[in-house]
Every structure is written in C-alpha cells, then in structure tokens.
C-alpha positions in Angstrom: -3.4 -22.5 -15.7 -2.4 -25.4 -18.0 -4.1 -23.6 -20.4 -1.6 -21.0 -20.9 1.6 -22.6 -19.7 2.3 -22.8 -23.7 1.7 -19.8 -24.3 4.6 -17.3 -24.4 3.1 -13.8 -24.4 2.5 -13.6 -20.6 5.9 -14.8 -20.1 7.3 -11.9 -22.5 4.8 -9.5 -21.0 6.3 -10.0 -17.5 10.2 -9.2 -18.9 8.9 -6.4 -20.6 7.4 -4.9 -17.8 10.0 -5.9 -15.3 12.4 -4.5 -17.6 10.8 -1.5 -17.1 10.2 -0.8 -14.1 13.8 -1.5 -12.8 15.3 0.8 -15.9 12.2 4.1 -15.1 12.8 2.8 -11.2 16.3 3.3 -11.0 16.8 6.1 -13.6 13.9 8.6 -12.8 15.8 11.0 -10.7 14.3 12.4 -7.3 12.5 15.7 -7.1 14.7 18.5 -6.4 14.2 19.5 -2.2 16.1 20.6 0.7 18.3 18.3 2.4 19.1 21.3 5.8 18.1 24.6 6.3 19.9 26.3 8.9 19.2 27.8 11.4 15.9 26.0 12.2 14.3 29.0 14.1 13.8 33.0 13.5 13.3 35.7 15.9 10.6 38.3 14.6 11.3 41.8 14.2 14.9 40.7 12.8 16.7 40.1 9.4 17.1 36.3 9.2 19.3 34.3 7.0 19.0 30.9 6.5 21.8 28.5 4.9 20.3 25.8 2.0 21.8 22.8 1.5 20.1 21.1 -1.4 18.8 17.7 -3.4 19.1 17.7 -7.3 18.8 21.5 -7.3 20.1 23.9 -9.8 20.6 27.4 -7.5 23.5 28.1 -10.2 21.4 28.1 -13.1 18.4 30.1 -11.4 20.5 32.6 -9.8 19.1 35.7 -10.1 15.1 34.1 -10.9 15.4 31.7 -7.5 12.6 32.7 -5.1 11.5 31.5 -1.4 8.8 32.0 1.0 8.4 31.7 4.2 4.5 29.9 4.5 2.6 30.5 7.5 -0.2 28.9 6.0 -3.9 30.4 5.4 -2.9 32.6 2.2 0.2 34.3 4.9 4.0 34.3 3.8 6.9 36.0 3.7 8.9 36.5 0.5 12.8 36.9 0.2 14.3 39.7 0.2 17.6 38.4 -1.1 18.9 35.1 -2.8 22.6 34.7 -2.7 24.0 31.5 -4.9 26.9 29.6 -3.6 26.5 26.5 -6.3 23.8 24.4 -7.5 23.5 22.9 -4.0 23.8 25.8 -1.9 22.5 29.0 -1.2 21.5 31.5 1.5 18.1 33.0 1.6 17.5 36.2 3.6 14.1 37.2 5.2 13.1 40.7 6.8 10.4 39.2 9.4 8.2 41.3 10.8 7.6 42.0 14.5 4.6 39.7 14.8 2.8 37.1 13.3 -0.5 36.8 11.6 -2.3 36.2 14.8 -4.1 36.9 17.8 -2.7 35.6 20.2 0.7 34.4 21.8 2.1 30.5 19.8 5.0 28.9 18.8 5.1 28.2 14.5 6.3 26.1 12.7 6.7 27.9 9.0 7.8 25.7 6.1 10.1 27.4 3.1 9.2 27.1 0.1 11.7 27.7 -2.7 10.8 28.5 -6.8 13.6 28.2 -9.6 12.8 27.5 -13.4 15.2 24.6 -13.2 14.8 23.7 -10.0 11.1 24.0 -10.1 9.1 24.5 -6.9 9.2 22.1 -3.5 8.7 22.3 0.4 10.4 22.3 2.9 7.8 21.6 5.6 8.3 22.8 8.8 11.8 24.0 9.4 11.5 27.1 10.9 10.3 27.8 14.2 9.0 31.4 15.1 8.0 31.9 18.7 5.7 35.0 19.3 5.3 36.0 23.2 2.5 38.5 22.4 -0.5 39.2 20.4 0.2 42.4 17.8 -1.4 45.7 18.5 -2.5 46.1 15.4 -3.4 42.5 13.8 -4.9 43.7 10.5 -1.9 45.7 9.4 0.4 42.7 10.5 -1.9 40.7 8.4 -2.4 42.8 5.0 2.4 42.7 5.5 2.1 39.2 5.5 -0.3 39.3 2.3 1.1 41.7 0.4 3.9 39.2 -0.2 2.3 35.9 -0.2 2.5 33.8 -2.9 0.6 34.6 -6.3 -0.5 32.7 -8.9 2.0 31.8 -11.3 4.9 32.3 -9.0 5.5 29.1 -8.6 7.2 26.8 -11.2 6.7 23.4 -12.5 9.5 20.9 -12.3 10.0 20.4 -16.5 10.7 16.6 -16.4 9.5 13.4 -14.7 10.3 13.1 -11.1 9.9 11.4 -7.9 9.1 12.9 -4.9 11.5 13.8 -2.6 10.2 12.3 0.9 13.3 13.5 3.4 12.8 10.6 5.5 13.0 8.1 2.2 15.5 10.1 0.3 16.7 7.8 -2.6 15.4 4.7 -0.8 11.8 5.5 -1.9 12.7 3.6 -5.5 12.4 0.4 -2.8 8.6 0.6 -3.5 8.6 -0.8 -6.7 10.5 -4.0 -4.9 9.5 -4.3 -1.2 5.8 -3.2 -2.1 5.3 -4.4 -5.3 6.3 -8.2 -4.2 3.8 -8.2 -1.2 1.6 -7.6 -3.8 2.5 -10.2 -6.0 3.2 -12.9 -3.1 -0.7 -12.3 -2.0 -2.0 -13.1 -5.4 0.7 -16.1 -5.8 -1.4 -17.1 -2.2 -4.8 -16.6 -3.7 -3.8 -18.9 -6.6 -2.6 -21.5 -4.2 -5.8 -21.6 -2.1 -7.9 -21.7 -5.0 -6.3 -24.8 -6.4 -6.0 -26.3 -2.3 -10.0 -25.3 -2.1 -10.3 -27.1 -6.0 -8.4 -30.3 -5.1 -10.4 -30.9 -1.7 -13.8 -30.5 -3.6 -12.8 -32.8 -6.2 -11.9 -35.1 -3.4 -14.8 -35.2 -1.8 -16.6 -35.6 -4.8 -14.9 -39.1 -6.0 -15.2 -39.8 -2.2 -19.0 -39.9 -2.3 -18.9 -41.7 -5.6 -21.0 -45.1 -5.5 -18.2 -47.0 -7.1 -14.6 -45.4 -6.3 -12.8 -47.6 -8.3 -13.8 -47.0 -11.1 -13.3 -43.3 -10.5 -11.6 -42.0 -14.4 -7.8 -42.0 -15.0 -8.8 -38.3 -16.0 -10.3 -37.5 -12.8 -7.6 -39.1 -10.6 -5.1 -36.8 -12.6 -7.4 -33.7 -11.9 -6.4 -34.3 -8.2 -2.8 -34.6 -9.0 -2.7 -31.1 -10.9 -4.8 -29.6 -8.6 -2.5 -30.5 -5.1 0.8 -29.8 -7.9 -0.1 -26.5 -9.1 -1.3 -25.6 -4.6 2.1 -26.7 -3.7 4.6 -24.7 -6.8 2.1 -21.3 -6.1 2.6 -21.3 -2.6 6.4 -22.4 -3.1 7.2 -19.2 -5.3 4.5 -17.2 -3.0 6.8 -18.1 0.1 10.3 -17.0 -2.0 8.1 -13.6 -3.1 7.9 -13.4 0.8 11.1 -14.1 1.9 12.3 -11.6 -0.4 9.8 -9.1 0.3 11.4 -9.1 3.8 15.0 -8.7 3.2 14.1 -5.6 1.1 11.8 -4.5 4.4 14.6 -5.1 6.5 17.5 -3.4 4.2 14.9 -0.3 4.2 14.2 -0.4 8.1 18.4 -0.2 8.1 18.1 3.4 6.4 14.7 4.7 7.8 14.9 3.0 11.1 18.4 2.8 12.2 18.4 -1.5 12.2 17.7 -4.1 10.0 15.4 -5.9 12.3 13.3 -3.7 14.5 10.4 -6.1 16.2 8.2 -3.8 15.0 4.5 -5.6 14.6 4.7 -5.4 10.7 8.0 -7.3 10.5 7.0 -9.8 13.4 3.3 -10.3 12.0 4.9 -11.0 8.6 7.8 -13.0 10.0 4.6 -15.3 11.7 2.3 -15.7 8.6 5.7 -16.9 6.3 6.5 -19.0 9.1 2.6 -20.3 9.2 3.6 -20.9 5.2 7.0 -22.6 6.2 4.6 -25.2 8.3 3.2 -26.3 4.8 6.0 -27.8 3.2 7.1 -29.6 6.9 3.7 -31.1 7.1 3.6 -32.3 3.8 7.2 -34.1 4.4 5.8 -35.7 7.3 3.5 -38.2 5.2 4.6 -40.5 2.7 1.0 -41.0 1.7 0.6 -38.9 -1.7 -3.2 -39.1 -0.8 -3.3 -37.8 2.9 -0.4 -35.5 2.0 -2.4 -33.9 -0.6 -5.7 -33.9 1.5 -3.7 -32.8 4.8 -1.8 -30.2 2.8 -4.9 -28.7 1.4 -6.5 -28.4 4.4 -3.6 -26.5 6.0 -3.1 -24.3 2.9 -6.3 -22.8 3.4 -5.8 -22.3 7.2 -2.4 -20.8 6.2 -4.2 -17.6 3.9 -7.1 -17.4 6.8 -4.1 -16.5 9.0 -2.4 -14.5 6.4 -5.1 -11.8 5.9 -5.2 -10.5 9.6 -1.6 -10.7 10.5 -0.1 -8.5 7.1 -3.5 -6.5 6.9 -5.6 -5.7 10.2 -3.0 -6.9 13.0 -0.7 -4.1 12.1 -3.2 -1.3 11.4 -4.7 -1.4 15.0 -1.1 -0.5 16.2 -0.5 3.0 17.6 3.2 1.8 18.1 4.7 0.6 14.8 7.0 2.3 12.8 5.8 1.2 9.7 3.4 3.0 7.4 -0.3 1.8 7.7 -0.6 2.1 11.3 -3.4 3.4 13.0 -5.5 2.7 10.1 -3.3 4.8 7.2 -3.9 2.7 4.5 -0.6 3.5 3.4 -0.8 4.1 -0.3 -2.2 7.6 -0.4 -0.5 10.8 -1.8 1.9 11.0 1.3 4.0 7.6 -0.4 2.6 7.5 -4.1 2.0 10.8 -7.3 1.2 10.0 -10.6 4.5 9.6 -11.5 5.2 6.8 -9.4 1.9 4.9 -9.8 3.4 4.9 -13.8 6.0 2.7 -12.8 4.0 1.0 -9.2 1.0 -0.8 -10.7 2.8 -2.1 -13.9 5.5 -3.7 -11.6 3.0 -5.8 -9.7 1.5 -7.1 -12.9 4.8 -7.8 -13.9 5.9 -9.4 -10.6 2.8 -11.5 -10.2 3.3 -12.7 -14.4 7.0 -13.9 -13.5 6.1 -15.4 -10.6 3.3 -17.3 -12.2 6.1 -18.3 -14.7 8.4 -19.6 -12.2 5.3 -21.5 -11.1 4.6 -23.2 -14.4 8.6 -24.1 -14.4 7.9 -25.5 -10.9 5.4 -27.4 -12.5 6.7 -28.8 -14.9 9.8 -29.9 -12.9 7.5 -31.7 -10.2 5.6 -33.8 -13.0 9.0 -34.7 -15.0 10.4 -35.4 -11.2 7.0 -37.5 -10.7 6.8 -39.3 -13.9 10.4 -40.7 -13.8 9.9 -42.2 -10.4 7.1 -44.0 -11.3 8.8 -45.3 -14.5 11.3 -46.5 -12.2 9.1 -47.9 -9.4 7.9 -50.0 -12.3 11.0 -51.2 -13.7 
C-alpha cells in the first residue's frame, strides 16, 4: 500500500467515478409505470373500466397510439377496446371481458395490465386485477382462440427510447439508494479484508522475530515492518467501520420508506448492528493497553476474530431467515434481475470501485496522520 500512497491516479480515479455515479444516480429518471389502477378487480361477461394513475408517463403525447392488455399469462390477453387520455398521468382504459376465462376449471386470477405508448414505452403492472370465475366454460377452446385472437403480437410492444431505471412500486424513487446503502457494504467488506490481511501480516512477522536466535539485534527495518503493518490494520478497519456506520443510516432512512420505521429489528439490521459493534470492540481493546507491543499483538488477534464473525452475521445469518424483511432471505441472493438491469449495473459496479478507491484514500490520509501523530511524540519523549 505504501507503494501507491504517492501515487495520484487512484485517488483521481475514485472522484471521477464517484462523481459519476452520484450525477447518472440521481439524474437517470425512473422507468415510466403505474402508480394505481382502479378498480382492482373485474367481473367477466361485463365492460370494465379501469382508472390509471401514472409514473413518468406521457398518456398525452400517445393519445390515440396508447395500448393495454389485460395478461392472463400463457400467450392469453385481452386488448383494449378504448383508451381515453386525461393528461400525461392519467387515463382510463376500457376492457370488453369475456364471460369466462382461459380455463378449465373454477379460480380466482390475478391478471396484470400491461400498457404500450411510443413515449411512454411498454411496462407492467403485475397483478392488479382480480377476476374470479365460479365455473368452468362450456366451450373452453372458443374462450381460448377470444383470448388469442387479441393477445399480444410481436412488435406491439414498444421500447422505452432512453436510459432508465426500473420502476420497482415498492422502491419507487428510493431504488437510486443502491448505489449508496449497497455499494458501501461492498466497499466496507473489502476495507475489512485489507485490514485482516495486514492484522494476519503483522502477527506473522511477529512471530518470526519472536523465534529469532538473537532478538535484539532484530533490524530497525524489520521493527518498522511491524509498525506499518498494525498502522495500516488499525486506519483500514477505522474507515471500514465509518463505511459501516454509514451503510446503516442509509439502511435505516430506506427501511423508513419501504418498511414504515427507521429501525425495524429485523435480523439484517440487528446482525449488522452486532458485527459493527464486534468492530467497535477493536478500538476499546486497543485503548485498554498502553503497551504499543501487546496492543498491536492483542489487536491483531482480535481483528481477525472480528471478520470470522463478520462473514456469518451480514451473509449466512440473515439468509436462513424466513422472517426478515430485507432482500436476501431465504436464500435470494439479492442481486438478481428483481433489484438490478443493465442499466443499473452501469452505474452499480463502478460505484463500488469508486467507494472502495476513496475509502482506501481516506486510509492512506489516516496513515499518514497516525505516523506524523507517532513521530512527534517520540521527538518529544526524547526531548
């Protein structure tokens, strides 16, 4: 790490990409969706209309080209037979359902609508209708060929022209929080791995000049080794903790919208809350001896039982849940096509490099600090 503490274009690198991601983070608008459709259920055999209330749409500029479906699924769906256009949030959608549904037998369904607009583009709204049929149709191939014969076609569906994020009606706006609250978990567990490493580094060094036949004559070089290596342990795990701290705030300010309350007990927060407070134990027992030796060895020692205890409380602890709120339960890994596209992986994985470059810059400035602090109370401890 010395090595490239002079060096500046890491440090530039990280402000670039930072830069970045907070301008394409904040900026990008949200894919165009439905924020209510109402009524949420349809009686079949009846002309239904449904009331849209939308998200970044453009009904006013599509009027007239706007198109919805009704999407039972399984190549089955039900076009509109009318598009009215209040403005470009609103506008009513009217169906002619048929008197049964696509199948043999009596069920409740839950149809999602899907609307098309050249400026709007095409999106889902899953699940918002609710059809209940009591009895199976006498006569399920020609319900089936009605329910075809207006399904959706190739090319009927049109392409959002611009780049986007999804639309997650749960997350709303609040899904730009990924490129902070996940990004900084990221970046906090490699900050860890760089502290252990050095933690693991100084206690092998340590035992090394411990074994030595003669160890006082052990190099100036080698005793200065030591002193980097418990340095560099201490300022990673330092900026590590503050990456922590942080990513729990922005948890807790996104459990506020999403979950109704900052602070929920749910396993994730509380497994988290344990393994910074497991950190927090670092720094106390490293105040607790004046000895810079058995501070450094002690501390060492206690940094690696700190990331042994890190990796099943973030990662397996809340993953066997079947109760938490939080996405990875149950074995999700959480990071599939459900939370990221394309579009946001663009910004995603260039804001943990980013993260993980400034916080190894704020760990070099640590450095630096702690030596400068070091050096002048020895100068003065001589004088």
């Amino acid at each position: 790490m010395e090595r490239l503490m002079g060096q500046s274009w890491w440090k530039v690198l990280s402000v670039l990409i930072l830069v970045y991601a907070i301008t394409a983070g904040m900026l990008v608008p949200l894919k165009p969706n439905l924020l209510s459709v109402t009524p949420n259920a349809a009686q079949l055999g009846t002309t239904q209309r449904f009331d849209l209330v939308g998200y970044n749409t453009e009904f006013t500029a599509d009027e007239g080209a706007t198109r919805a479906w009704l999407n039972y699924g399984d190549g089955y769906a039900l076009e509109a037979s009318r598009v009215d256009v209040v403005d470009d949030r609103r506008a009513t959608v009217t169906f002619e359902v048929p008197a049964f549904l696509p199948a043999d037998r009596p069920e409740n369904k839950k149809l999602s609508l899907i609307v098309s607009g050249p400026g709007s583009g095409a999106f889902v709204s899953p699940d918002v209708v609710v059809i209940r049929q009591s009895a199976a149709p006498p006569d399920l191939a020609g319900v089936q060929e009605a329910w075809q014969r207006t399904a959706m076609q190739k090319g009927d569906l049109t392409a959002y022209d611009g780049m986007s994020y999804p639309y997650r009606s749960l997350l709303s706006e609040t899904i730009r929080n990924t490129y902070f609250h996940v990004s900084l978990w990221f970046a906090m567990m490699f900050l860890f791995i760089a502290a252990v490493t050095y933690s693991v580094k100084y206690l092998r060094r340590k035992t090394k000049q411990d074994r030595a036949e003669i160890p006082d004559v052990v190099p100036l070089s080698e005793i200065s080794k030591l002193e980097r290596a418990d340095t560099w342990a201490v300022v990673f795990t330092g900026v590590g903790m503050l990456f922590g701290v942080l990513g729990l705030l922005t948890g807790a300010v996104w459990a506020k919208y999403t979950w109704g309350s900052f602070w929920n007990w749910d396993i994730k927060q509380f497994t988290t809350l344990i393994a910074l407070l497991i950190y927090g134990g670092y720094f106390v027992l490293r105040a607790a001896f004046p000895d810079p030796e058995r501070r450094a060895r002690l501390g060492a020692v206690y940094n690696i039982f700190a990331f042994v205890c890190l990796i099943p409380l973030i990662y397996i602890l809340p993953r066997l849940s079947t109760t938490s709120l939080h996405p990875g339960a149950e074995g999700n890994p959480a990071m599939g096509g459900e939370d990221l596209d394309n579009t946001m992986r663009m910004v995603f994985y260039p804001t943990i490099i980013g993260w993980t470059l400034f916080g190894g810059w704020m760990a070099t400035v640590a450095y630096r600090t702690r030596v400068l602090g070091e050096r002048l109370l020895r100068r003065d401890e001589t004088y």
